[in-house]
C-alpha positions as CSV (number, residue, x, y, z in Angstrom):
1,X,0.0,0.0,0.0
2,X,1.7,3.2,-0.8
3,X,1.5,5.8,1.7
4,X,0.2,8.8,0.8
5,X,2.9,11.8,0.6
6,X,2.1,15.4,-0.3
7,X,4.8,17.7,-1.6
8,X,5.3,21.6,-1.1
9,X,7.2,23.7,-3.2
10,X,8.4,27.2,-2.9
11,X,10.9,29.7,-4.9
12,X,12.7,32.5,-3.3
13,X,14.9,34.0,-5.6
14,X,18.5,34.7,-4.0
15,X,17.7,33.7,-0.6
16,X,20.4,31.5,1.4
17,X,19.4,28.3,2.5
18,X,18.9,30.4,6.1
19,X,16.9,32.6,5.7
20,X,14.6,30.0,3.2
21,X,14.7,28.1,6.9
22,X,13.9,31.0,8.6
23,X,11.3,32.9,6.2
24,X,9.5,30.1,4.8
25,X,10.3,26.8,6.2
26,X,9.7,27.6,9.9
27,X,6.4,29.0,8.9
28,X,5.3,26.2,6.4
29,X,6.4,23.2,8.9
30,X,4.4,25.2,11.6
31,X,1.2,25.4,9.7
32,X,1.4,21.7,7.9
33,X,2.0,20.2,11.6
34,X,-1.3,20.9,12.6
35,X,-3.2,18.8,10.2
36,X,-4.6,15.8,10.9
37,X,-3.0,12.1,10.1
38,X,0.5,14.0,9.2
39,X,2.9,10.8,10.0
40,X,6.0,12.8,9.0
41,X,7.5,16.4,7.5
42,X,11.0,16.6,5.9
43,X,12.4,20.4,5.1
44,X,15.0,21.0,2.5
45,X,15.9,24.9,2.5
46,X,18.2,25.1,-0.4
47,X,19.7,28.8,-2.0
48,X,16.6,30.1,-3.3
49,X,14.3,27.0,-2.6
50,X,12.1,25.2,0.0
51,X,10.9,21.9,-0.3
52,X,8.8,19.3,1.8
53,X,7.8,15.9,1.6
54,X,4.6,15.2,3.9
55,X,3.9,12.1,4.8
56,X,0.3,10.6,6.1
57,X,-1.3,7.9,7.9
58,X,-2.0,5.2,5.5
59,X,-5.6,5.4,6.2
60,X,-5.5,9.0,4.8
61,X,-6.9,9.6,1.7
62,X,-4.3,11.0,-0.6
63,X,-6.7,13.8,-1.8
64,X,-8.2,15.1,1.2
65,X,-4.5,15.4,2.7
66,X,-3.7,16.9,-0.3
67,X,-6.0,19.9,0.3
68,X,-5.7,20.0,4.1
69,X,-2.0,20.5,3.2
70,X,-2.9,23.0,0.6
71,X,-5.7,25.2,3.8
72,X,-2.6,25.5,6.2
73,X,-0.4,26.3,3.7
74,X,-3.3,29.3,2.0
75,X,-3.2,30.6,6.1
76,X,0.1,31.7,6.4
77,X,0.9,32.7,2.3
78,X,0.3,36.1,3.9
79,X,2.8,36.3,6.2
80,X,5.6,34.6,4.0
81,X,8.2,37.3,2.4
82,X,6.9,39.2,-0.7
83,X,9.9,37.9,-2.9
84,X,8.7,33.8,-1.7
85,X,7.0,32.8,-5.4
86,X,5.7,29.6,-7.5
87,X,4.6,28.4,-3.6
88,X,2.5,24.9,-4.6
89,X,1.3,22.0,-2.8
90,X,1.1,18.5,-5.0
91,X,0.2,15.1,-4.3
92,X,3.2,12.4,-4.7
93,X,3.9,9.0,-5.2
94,X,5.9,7.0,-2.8
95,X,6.8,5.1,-6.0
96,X,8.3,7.3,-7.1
97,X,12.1,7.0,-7.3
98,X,14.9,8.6,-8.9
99,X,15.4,7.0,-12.6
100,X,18.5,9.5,-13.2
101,X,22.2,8.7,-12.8
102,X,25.1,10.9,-14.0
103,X,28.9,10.3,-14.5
104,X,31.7,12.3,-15.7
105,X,35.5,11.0,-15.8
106,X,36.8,14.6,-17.1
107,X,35.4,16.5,-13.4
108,X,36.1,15.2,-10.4
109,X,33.4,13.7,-8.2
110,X,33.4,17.2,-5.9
111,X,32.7,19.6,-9.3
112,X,30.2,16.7,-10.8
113,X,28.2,16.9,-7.2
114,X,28.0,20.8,-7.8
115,X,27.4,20.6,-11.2
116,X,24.2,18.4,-10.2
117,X,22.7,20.2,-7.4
118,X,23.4,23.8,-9.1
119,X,22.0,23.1,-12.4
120,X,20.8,19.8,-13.2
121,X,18.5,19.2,-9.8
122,X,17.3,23.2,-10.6
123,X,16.0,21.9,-14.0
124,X,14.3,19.2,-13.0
125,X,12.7,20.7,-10.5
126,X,11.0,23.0,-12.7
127,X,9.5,20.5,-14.7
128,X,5.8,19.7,-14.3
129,X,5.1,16.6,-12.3
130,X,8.3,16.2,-10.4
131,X,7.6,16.8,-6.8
132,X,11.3,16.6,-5.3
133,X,14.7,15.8,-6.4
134,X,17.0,13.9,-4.3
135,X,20.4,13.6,-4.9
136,X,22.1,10.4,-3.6
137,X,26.0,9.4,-3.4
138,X,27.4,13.0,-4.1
139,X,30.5,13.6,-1.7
């Protein structure tokens, strides 16, 4: 049975990862906490992102979460920094794993990691449909 997951997204052009944490994140987390069957919350503040992965009771319908994610979120858009922008709330599959792996023998393993999360991970996560990226064995 796949558990259901809702994903929130958020832009904030030029923002460090601290004050993503600190603008958005804190408030986000504090207002998704409160509704009913969350299971678990993980928070990735990246330079001029938020994301967060939602997870529910497995007796919670995907699509009622989905919009009880979507309420809390609406009740403190208000309060988040004017800049914060493309702020959406999707439903996920847990299924849904990383298909992408990338290699490169001319950069070392350092640059390819930075390569990755600067500019490929950034792409993907514009793409319709993707609801996180997650980057796995970088060093």
């Amino acid at each position: 049975m796949d558990r259901p997951i809702v994903s929130v997204r958020a832009s904030y052009p030029s923002a460090s990862p601290t004050t993503v944490d600190a603008e958005v994140a804190a408030l986000v987390e504090g207002a998704v906490a409160r509704v009913a069957g969350v299971k678990a919350v993980r928070t990735s503040s990246e330079e001029g992102n938020f994301r967060m992965r939602v997870e529910f009771s497995s007796d919670r319908d995907l699509a009622n979460a989905a919009n009880d994610v979507r309420e809390a979120v609406s009740r403190v858009e208000t309060r988040l920094p004017n800049w914060v922008e493309d702020l959406f709330v999707m439903k996920s599959e847990e299924d849904a794993d990383p298909i992408v792996a990338v290699r490169s023998d001319p950069r070392s393993i350092g640059e390819l990691s930075r390569l990755v999360e600067d500019a490929i991970a950034t792409e993907f996560t514009a793409v319709d449909g993707v609801a996180e990226v997650v980057l796995l064995g970088d060093r």
